[in-house]
C-alpha positions in Angstrom: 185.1 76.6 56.6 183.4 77.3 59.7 180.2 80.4 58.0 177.9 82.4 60.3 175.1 83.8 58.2 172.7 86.6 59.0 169.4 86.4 57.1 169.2 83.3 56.5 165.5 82.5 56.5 165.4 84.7 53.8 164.7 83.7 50.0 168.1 84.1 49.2 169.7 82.8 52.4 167.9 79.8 52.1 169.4 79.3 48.7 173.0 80.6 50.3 172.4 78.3 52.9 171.7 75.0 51.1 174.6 75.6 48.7 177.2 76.4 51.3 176.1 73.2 52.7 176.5 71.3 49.6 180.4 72.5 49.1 181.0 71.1 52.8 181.0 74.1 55.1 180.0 74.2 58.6 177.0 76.7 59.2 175.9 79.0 62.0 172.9 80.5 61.3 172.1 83.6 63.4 167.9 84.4 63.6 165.6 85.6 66.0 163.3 83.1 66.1 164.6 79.5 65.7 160.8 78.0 64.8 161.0 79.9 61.8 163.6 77.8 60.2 161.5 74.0 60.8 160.4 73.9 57.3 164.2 74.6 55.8 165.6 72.2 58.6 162.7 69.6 57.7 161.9 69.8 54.0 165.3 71.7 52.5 168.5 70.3 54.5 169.0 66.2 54.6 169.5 64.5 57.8 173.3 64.0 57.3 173.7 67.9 56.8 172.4 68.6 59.9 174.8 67.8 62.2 176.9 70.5 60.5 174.1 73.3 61.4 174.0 75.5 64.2 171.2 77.9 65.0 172.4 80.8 67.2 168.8 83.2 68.1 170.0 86.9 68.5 169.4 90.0 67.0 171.6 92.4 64.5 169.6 95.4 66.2 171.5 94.8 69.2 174.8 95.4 70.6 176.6 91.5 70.8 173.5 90.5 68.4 172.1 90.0 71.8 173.8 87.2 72.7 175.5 86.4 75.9 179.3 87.3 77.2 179.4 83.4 77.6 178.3 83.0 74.1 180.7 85.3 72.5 183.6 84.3 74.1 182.8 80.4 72.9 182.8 81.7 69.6 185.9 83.6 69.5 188.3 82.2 66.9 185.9 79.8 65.5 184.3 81.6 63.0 186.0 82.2 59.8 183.5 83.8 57.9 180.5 86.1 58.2 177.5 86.8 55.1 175.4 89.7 56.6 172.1 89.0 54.7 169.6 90.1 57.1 168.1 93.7 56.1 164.6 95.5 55.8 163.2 95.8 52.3 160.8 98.0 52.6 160.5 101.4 50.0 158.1 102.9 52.7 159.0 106.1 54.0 157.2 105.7 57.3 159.7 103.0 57.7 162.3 105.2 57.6 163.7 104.8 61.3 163.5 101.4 61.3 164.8 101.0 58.3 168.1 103.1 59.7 168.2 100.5 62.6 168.2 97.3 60.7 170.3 97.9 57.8 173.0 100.7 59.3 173.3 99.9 62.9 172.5 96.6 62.3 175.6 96.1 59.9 178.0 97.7 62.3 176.8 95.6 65.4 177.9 92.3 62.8 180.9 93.5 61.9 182.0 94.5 65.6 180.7 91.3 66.3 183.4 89.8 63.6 185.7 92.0 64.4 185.5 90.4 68.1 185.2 86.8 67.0 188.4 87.8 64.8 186.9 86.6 61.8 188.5 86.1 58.7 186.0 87.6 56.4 182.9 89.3 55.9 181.0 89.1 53.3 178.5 92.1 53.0 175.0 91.6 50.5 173.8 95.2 49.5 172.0 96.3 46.9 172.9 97.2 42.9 170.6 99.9 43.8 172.3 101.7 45.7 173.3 103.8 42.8 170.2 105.5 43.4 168.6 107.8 40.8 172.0 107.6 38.2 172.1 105.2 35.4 175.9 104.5 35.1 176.9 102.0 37.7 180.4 100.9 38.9 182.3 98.5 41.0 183.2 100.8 43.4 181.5 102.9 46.1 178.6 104.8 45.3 178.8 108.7 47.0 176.2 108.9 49.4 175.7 112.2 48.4 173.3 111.2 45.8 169.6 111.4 44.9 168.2 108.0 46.3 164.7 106.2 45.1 163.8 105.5 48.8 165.5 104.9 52.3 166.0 101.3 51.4 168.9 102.4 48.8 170.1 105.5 50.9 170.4 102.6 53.8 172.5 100.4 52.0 174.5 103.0 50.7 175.7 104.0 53.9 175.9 100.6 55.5 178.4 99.6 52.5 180.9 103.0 53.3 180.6 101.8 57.0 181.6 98.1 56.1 184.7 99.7 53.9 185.6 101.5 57.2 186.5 98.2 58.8 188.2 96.9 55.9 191.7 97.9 58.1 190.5 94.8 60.8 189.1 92.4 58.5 188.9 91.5 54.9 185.5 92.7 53.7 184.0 92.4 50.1 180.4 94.0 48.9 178.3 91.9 47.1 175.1 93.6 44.9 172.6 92.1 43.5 170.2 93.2 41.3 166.1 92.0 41.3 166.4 88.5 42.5 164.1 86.2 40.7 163.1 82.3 40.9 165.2 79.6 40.3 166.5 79.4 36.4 165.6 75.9 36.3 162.0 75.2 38.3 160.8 78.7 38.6 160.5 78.3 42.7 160.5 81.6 44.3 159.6 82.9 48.1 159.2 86.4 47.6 156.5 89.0 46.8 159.1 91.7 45.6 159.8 93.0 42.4 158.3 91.0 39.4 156.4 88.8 42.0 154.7 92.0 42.9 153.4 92.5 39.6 152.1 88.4 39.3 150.4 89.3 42.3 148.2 92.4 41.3 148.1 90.2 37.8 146.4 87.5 39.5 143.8 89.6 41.6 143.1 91.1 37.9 142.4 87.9 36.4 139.8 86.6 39.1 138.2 90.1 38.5 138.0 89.8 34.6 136.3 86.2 35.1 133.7 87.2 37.4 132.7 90.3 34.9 132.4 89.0 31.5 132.3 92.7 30.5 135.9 93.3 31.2 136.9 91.1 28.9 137.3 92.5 25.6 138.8 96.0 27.8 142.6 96.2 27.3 144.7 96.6 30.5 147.9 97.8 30.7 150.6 98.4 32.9 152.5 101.4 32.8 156.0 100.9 31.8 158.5 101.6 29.1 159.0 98.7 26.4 162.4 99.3 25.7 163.6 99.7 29.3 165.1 96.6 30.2 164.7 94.6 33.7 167.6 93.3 35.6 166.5 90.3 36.8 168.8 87.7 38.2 167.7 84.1 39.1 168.4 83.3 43.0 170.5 80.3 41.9 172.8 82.5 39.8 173.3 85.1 42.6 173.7 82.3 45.3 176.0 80.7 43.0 178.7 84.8 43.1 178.0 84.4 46.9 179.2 81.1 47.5 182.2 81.8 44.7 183.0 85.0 46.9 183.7 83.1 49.6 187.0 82.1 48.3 188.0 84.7 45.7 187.2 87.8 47.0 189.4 90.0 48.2 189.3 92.9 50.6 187.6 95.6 50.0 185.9 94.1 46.6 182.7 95.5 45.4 180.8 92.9 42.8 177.7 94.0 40.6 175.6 90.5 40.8 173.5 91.9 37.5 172.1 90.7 34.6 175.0 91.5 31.4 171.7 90.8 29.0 168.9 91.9 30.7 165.3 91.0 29.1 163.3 94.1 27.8 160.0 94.8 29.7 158.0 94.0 27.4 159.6 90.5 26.4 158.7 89.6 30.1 155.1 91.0 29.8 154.3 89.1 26.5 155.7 85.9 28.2 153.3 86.4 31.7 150.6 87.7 29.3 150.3 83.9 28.0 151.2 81.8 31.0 148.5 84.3 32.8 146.2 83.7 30.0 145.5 87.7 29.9 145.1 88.2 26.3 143.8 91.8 27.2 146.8 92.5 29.0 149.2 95.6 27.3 151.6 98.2 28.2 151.6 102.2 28.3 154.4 104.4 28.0 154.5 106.6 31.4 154.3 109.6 28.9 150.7 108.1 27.8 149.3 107.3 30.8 146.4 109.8 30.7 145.0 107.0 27.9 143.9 105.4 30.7 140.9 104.4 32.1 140.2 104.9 35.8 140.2 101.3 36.3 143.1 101.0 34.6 144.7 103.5 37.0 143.3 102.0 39.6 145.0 98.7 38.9 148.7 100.5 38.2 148.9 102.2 42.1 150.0 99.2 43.5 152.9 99.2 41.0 153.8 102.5 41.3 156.4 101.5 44.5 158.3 100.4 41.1 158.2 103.2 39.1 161.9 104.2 39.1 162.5 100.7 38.2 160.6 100.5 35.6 161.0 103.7 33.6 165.0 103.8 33.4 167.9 101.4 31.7 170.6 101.3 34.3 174.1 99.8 32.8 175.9 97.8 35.2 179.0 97.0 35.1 180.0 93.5 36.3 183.9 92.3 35.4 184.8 91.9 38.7 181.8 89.3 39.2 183.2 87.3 36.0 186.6 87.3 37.1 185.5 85.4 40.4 182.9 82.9 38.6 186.0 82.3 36.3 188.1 81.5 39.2 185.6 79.1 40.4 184.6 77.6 36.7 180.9 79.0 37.4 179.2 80.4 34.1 178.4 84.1 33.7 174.4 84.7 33.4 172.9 84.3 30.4 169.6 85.0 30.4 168.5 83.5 27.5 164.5 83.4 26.3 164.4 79.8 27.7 165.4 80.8 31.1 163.4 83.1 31.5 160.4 81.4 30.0 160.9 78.6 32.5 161.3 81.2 35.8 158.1 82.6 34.7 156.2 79.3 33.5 157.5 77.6 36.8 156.7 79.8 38.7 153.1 80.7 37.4 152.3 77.0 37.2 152.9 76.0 41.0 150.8 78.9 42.2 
């Protein structure tokens, strides 16, 4: 098949990318600035892959993605499918217009631009979060008339009822995932989101402690519930629903890409706390946190972006994501203590 993918110098595109290539599909890859994909072209792709890569520069914040009469009409056709990737992640409210542009308007200039191209299908990647502040998910549209965590959610929210809306022109499937982690095998990841967040301000904490001898018999702990549980998903796993929904979706199909045994907070703390070597290193229930030291507090604003994530158990739901990966003979997640030892050791160990 003949793929256009938006996003896809992403961390997640990337890995869409390279495993579209591997099953033989013909890529356009739409980005603003082709430079930006040398090191996937050079150190990811191999040579004989290439020839079935296109790179088309335009932008989903403009009407035709900004590319040329000329340009659409040689595409018309020829493009059966369409993975809209490409969105702003960003949970700051001062972002809240551009945030609008990119992930609203952006969707509906791609799928006018499908619609024109008369592709086949479009594949749209959202969010499990756009349940927002609830904690009982579905396969199915979320009302927008809900309490959201941040613009981010609200965004995608909307951009998935606007995606159903076309679902009368061309055959359009949702696809959510949850936290996207490293690989399951090597522990490679390219993103600073989420748990990667966390290793970061864990890391600047570290240096800290070993240049002040005197902080090293302090406990510090993050605040966060023990037996809330994070859904986390390896980026091989959710490449590997994507790729699988390429064939065995059908129209108007909403798939929760979620963990069905997600590891409990502190399982994944305990696990850091020893690859980090932070023996000091603890947790505090939100209801405790006035146990802690200003430093301490100090330390915890950075994570506090994650707060809604971190204090809830959400259930998701995700038949409709096992009935595909059946129909492809791909394994359901299982997220076992292994796995998830080697995303974290992996991943800890390269830096």
């Amino acid at each position: 098949m003949r793929v256009l993918l938006t996003g896809a110098n992403g961390f997640l595109g990337k890995r869409v990318a390279k495993d579209l290539l591997k099953e033989g599909h013909e890529l356009l890859l739409l980005v603003r600035n082709a430079k930006k994909l040398d090191r996937f072209m050079k150190d990811i792709i191999c040579d004989q892959q290439k020839a079935n890569i296109q790179i088309i520069e335009g932008y989903i914040t403009s009407g035709n993605l900004g590319l040329t009469e000329e340009k659409i009409q040689s595409l018309e056709g020829k493009i059966d499918a369409i993975y809209h990737m490409a969105a702003l992640l960003s949970f700051d409210e001062k972002d809240e217009a551009l945030t609008y542009e990119v992930n609203v308007m952006g969707t509906k200039h791609v799928l006018n631009f499908a619609v024109r191209v008369q592709c086949e299908k479009f594949l749209y990647v959202s969010t499990a979060y756009t349940i927002g502040k609830e904690t009982e998910g579905a396969e199915a549209l979320y009302s927008p008339n809900r309490e959201f965590v941040n613009s981010y959610e609200r965004t995608k929210c909307e951009a998935e009822h606007l995606v159903v809306s076309y679902s009368n022109q061309i055959s359009v499937a949702i696809l959510r995932p949850a936290i996207i982690i490293g690989d399951s095998v090597t522990g490679q990841a390219e993103t600073s989101f989420g748990l990667y967040g966390i290793l970061k301000s864990l890391n600047v904490l570290k240096r800290k402690i070993n240049r002040k001898p005197e902080l090293q018999t302090l406990p510090f702990r993050l605040i966060m519930d023990c037996e809330v549980a994070s859904n986390i998903v390896p980026v091989d796993y959710v490449s590997s629903v994507l790729v699988a929904a390429l064939q065995y979706c059908e129209n108007r199909d909403i798939l929760n890409i979620t963990n069905p045994n997600p590891p409990k907070q502190d399982a994944v703390v305990q696990l850091v706390k020893g690859y980090m070597e932070l023996p000091n290193l603890g947790i505090v229930h939100p209801d405790c946190e006035h146990q802690l030291r200003d430093d301490e507090r100090e330390f915890n604003k950075p994570l506090s972006v994650f707060s809604n994530y971190l204090g809830r158990n959400i259930y998701f739901p995700c038949e409709k994501t096992a009935y595909v990966l059946r129909q492809a003979n791909k394994p359901v997640l299982d997220m076992n203590e292994e796995m998830l030892e080697n995303i974290i050791k992996g991943f800890i160990e390269k830096k």
